[in-house]
C-alpha positions as CSV (number, residue, x, y, z in Angstrom):
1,X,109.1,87.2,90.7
2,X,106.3,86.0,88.8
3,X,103.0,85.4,90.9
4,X,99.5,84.2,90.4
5,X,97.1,86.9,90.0
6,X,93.4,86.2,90.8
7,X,90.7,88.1,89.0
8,X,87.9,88.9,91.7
9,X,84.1,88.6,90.0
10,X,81.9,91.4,90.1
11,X,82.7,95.3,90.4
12,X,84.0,97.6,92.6
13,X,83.5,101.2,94.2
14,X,85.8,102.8,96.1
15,X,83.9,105.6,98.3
16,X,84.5,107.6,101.1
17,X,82.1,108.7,104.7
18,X,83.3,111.3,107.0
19,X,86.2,110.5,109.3
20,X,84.6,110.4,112.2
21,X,81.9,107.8,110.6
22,X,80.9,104.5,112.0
23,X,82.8,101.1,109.9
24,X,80.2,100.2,107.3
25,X,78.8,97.3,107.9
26,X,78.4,95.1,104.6
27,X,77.2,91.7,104.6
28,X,78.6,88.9,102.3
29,X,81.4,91.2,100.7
30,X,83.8,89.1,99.0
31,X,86.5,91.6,99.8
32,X,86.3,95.2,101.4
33,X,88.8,97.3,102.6
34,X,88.0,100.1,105.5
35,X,90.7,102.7,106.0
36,X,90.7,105.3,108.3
37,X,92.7,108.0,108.1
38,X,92.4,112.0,110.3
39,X,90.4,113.1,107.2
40,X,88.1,110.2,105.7
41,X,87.1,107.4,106.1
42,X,87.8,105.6,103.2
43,X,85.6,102.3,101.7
44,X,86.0,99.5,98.6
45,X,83.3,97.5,98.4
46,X,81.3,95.6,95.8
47,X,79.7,98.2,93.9
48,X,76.2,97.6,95.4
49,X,76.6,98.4,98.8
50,X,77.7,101.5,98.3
51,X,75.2,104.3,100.2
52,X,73.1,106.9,98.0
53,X,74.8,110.1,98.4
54,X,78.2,109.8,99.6
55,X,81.0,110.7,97.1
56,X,82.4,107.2,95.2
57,X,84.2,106.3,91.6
58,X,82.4,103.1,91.1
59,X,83.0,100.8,87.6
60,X,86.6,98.7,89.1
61,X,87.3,95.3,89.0
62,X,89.6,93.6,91.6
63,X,93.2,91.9,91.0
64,X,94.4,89.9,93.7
65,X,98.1,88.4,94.2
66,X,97.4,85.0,95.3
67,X,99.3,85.0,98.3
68,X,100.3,84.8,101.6
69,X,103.3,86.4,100.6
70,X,105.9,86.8,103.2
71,X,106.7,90.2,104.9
72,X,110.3,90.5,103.3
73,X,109.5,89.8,99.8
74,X,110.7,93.0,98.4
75,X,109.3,94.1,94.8
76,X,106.0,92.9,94.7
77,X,103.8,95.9,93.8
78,X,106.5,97.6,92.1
79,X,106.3,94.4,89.6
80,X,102.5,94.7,89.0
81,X,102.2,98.4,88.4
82,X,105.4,99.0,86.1
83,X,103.8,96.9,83.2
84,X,100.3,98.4,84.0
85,X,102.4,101.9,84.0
86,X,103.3,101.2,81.1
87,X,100.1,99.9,79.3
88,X,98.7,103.1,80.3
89,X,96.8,101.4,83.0
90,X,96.1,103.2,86.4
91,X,95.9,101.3,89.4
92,X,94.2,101.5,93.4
93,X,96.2,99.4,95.2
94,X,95.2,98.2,98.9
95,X,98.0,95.5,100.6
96,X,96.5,93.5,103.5
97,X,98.8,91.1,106.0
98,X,98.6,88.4,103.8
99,X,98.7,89.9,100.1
100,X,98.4,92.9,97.8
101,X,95.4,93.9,96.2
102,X,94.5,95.6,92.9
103,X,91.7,97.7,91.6
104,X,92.0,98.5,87.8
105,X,88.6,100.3,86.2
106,X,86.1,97.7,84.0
107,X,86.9,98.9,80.6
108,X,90.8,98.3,81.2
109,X,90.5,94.7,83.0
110,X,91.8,93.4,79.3
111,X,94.7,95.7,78.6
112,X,95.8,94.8,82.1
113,X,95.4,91.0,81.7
114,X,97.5,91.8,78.6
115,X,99.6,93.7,80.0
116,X,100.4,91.1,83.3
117,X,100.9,87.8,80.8
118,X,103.5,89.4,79.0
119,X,105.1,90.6,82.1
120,X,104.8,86.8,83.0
121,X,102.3,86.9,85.7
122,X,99.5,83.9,85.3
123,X,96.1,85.3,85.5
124,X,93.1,83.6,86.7
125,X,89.5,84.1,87.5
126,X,88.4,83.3,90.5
C-alpha cells in the first residue's frame, strides 16, 4: 500500500494541561488534536499557541496520509513507521476518522522524506 503523504507547513508542539482542564481554544489551527485521557489532557498544536508554562516538546513537523482512508484498510501506520523505524526516526502518531497523522521532530523531516520515497510513499508539501 503506497499512499500520498502530505507535509503540513509550519511546526508543531505537542503539550499537555491538567485532566480536568477546559479544551483549548486555538484559532486558525491548521490541524490540532485534543485528547483526553483520566490523567491529562493532552494538546498538538502549531507551535505558537502553546501557553507559557505548561509542560510541551515543541520543534515537530506534521506528516499527513492524504486520505479518507477506509476503516478496514489494515496496515497503514504499520507501513509508515517500519521505514522511519528503521531510519532511526521516532514518530507521534495521532489517527482521526478520516486519516492518520504524523509528527516527526524538524531536524529529521529529511531523513524521513528519505526514508518514505524509498519505501515508495510520494511525498508532498502542502
Amino acid at each position: 500500500m503506497k499512499l500520498e503523504i502530505q507535509v503540513l507547513p509550519g511546526e508543531y508542539a505537542v503539550w499537555q494541561l491538567p485532566a480536568d482542564a477546559p479544551p483549548p481554544r486555538i484559532e486558525g489551527a491548521g490541524f490540532l488534536s485534543v485528547t483526553r485521557t483520566p490523567d491529562e489532557l493532552s494538546v498538538v498544536s502549531p507551535a505558537d499557541s502553546v501557553p507559557d508554562g505548561v509542560p510541551a516538546e515543541t520543534g515537530f513537523r506534521c506528516l499527513a496520509v492524504a486520505g479518507p482512508l477506509a476503516f478496514d484498510l489494515t496496515g497503514v501506520v504499520a507501513g509508515l513507521s517500519t521505514p522511519l523505524a528503521e531510519a532511526e526516526v521516532p514518530i507521534f502518531v495521532i489517527s482521526t476518522f478520516d486519516t492518520d497523522y504524523l509528527l516527526v521532530r524538524s531536524e529529521d523531516l529529511s531523513r524521513a522524506r528519505r526514508a518514505l520515497t524509498a519505501a515508495g510513499f510520494q511525498i508532498t508539501d502542502r
